[in-house]
C-alpha positions, 0 to 999 in steps of 0.5 A: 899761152899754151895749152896744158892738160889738166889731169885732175879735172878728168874726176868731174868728167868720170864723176858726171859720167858715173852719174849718168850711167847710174841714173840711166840703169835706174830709170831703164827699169820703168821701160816695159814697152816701145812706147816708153823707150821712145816717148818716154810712155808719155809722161814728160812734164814742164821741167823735165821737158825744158831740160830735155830740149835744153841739152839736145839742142844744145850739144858739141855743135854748140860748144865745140862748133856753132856758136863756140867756133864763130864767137872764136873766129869772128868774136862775140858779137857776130855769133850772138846775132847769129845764135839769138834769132834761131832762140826767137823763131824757133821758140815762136814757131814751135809755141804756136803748132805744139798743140798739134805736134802734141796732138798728133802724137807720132813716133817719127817726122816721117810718121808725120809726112806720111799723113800729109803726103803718102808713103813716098814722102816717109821713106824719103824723109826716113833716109835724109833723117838718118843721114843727116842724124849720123852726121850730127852724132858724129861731132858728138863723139869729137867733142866728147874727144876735146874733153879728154884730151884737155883733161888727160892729153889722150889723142883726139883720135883715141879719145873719139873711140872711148867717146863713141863707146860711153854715147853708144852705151848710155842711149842703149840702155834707157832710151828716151824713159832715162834721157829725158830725166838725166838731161834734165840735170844735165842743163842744170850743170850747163847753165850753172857752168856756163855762169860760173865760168864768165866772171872766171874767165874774164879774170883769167884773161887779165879784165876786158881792156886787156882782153879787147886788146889782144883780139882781132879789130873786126871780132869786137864789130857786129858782123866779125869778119862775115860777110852779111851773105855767110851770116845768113848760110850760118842762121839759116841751118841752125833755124830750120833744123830746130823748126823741124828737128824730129827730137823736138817734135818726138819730145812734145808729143811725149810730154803729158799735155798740152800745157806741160808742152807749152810751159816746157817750151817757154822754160827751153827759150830762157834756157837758150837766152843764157846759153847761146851769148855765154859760149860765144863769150867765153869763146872770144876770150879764149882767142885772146888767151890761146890765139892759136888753137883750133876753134873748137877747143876754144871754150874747152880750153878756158877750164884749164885757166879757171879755179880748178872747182869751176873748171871741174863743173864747167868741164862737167857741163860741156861733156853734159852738152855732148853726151845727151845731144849724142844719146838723143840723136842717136836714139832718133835716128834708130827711131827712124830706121825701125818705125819708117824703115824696119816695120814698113818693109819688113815687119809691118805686124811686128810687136811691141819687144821686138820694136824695142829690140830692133830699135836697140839694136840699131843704136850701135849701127848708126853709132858705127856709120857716125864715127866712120864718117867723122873721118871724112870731114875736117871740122866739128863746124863743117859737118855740123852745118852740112848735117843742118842744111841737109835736114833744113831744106829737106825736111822742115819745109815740109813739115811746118806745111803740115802744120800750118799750111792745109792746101799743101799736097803730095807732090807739093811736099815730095818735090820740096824735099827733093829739091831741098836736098839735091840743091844743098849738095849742088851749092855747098861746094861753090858756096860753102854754108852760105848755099843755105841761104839759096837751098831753103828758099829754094825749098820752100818755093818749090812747095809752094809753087807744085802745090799751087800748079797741081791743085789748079790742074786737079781742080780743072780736070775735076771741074 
């Protein structure tokens, strides 16, 4: 079948933009310091916390790469055991320390690192931060493109420029005060389009016979076409990016308590068990219906086969994933630039409006060095992973020592970093993404094993 543009589905897309733009202005109101722009002043509560993770997390990675693009390539199944496990530690993990996320209540990971490690360790962090965040908001404004072109059959390429325009626009004026509630009905659209979208599509695709039928043999296994080794380089990424995404922490530590943390986490983990099977899904259908797409229109090619009322809100849903996840990121990135960077070298006095219009100031900077670098990578699911790795192994490691590991020291976390990045740049080319699953454990052994040599040393020379 071919894939024809549906004009009329663009009247979602504006309408849920206009939605935005309208609660975004109105909720920008209640800003009064920096402290509101970037924690929201603190006052998240339980469901507009699970919201806000929800559509962060789960952003045109998800929908146009990840789980959208494996469950096309490598069908159902393989994406699903893939995407699950990152639902389990990750929401384990992060139930366990959000009390001290909560409790240290910092504006950046690097803040975070500082304390742990010293002032070497928040500038490092502050600059794979940054690098790895332009990345990730880069195929946010790609995925915003498929949307469009599906819609209208504007090019990719103008369509990434409009794109970047509305994303650069949206997370300037609100910051986290107006992301965090309009993400919140963001995740509504999201699940709601998703569900609607299955009985749909299978439908669509002539009943599951016919759809199995037309799939590759190996898609409808465990594994697809993946070698258990690319398994784990694609787990990997996507897990210790969520165990130490700056987002996440940023979120937690805005919510109003502990128990609003806590509860927001456990709504988030529900969230994910029906988003995380129902792309890769869908995604496998369209592999039966559109064999020749790229993988990552696959689940944005499904609207133009749907009743033109489900496919208007799942339309709505996808951009719903991408515009927050792009705002969020983009928002923490700058973060990074004024708090870890701005103040510490610049303006260590500064005061709390020109943070707020430093920090506003360099959401448009970033978004600029993102779209520049799209140019530079093939696919959605390349730089997706690229980003991930990045932040995977030089960042996470570190931080969850902090939280759950008091003897690690200073060199123990500079050194992981370092090593977290330089071998997942030395093993992405002869490896591809299944580097990963040398970088992270090389990462962590590196914490674990300096920690270990310089304590002794510190203890013989003090003994």
């Amino acid at each position: 079948m071919t894939l024809t543009p549906n004009p009329t589905l663009l009247w979602f897309v504006i309408g849920y933009g206009l939605i935005m733009v309208i609660l975004g202005i109105w909720f920008s109101r209640r800003i009064k310091s920096s402290d509101d722009f970037v924690m929201a002043g603190r006052s998240l509560g339980p469901f507009v916390l699970a919201g806000t993770l929800l559509a962060t997390f789960t952003g045109s990675g998800t929908v146009t790469g990840g789980a959208n693009s494996l469950g096309y390539s490598h069908g159902f199944w393989a994406a699903t055991i893939i995407s699950l496990p990152v639902g389990f530690i990750g929401f384990g993990t992060l139930y366990l320390i959000a009390p001290k996320i909560r409790a240290f209540g910092k504006y950046t990971i690097s803040q975070v690192l500082e304390a742990q490690y010293g002032q070497g360790a928040k500038v490092l962090s502050a600059i794979i931060i940054i690098l790895a965040y332009v990345g990730i908001v880069s195929y946010q404004f790609k995925g915003l493109a498929f949307v469009l072109n599906v819609t209208t059959g504007i090019s990719v390429e103008m369509g990434t420029i409009i794109s970047a325009v509305l994303i650069i626009f949206l997370a300037v004026i609100g910051g986290l005060m107006a992301i965090a509630p309009t993400d919140a009905l963001s995740a509504f659209f999201m699940i709601l389009g998703l569900l609607v979208a299955i009985p749909s599509v299978l439908i669509a695709g002539g009943g599951w016979e016919h759809i199995a039928a037309n799939l590759p043999p190996e898609n409808l296994g465990p594994k697809g076409s993946l070698s258990i080794f690319e398994m784990i380089g694609y787990l990997l990424p996507m897990v210790f990016l969520m165990l130490g995404d700056q987002n996440i922490y940023q979120r937690l530590a805005s919510s109003k308590g502990e128990k609003s943390a806590k509860s927001g986490l456990i709504i988030w983990c529900i969230g994910l068990f029906i988003v995380f099977p129902a792309i890769p899904f869908i995604a496998m259908i369209a592999r039966s219906i559109f064999p020749d797409i790229a993988p990552g229109m696959a689940l944005i090619s499904m609207v133009t086969v749907m009743p033109i009322l489900f496919a208007g809100i799942m339309l709505a849903a996808v951009a719903a994933f991408v515009v927050t996840t792009g705002n969020s990121y983009l928002l923490s990135a700058s973060t990074s630039l004024t708090y870890d960077i701005y103040i510490r070298f610049f303006r260590p006095n500064a005061e709390s409006k020109e943070i707020l219009f430093v920090t506003k100031a360099a959401i448009p900077v970033l978004g600029l060095f993102s779209y520049v670098l799209l140019q530079f990578f093939p696919t959605i699911l390349k730089i997706q992973m690229t980003s991930y790795l990045v932040y995977g192994a030089g960042i996470t490691p570190a931080v969850l020592a902090v939280f759950i590991w008091p003897r690690v020291n200073k060199l123990g976390g500079i050194f992981s970093m370092i090593v977290g990045v330089v071998s997942t740049l030395a093993l992405y080319k002869p490896f591809g993404t299944a580097g990963s699953a040398l970088a992270v454990p090389l990462a962590i052994l590196t914490l674990i094993i300096v920690t270990f040599i310089t304590s002794k040393k510190n203890e013989s020379v003090n003994g």
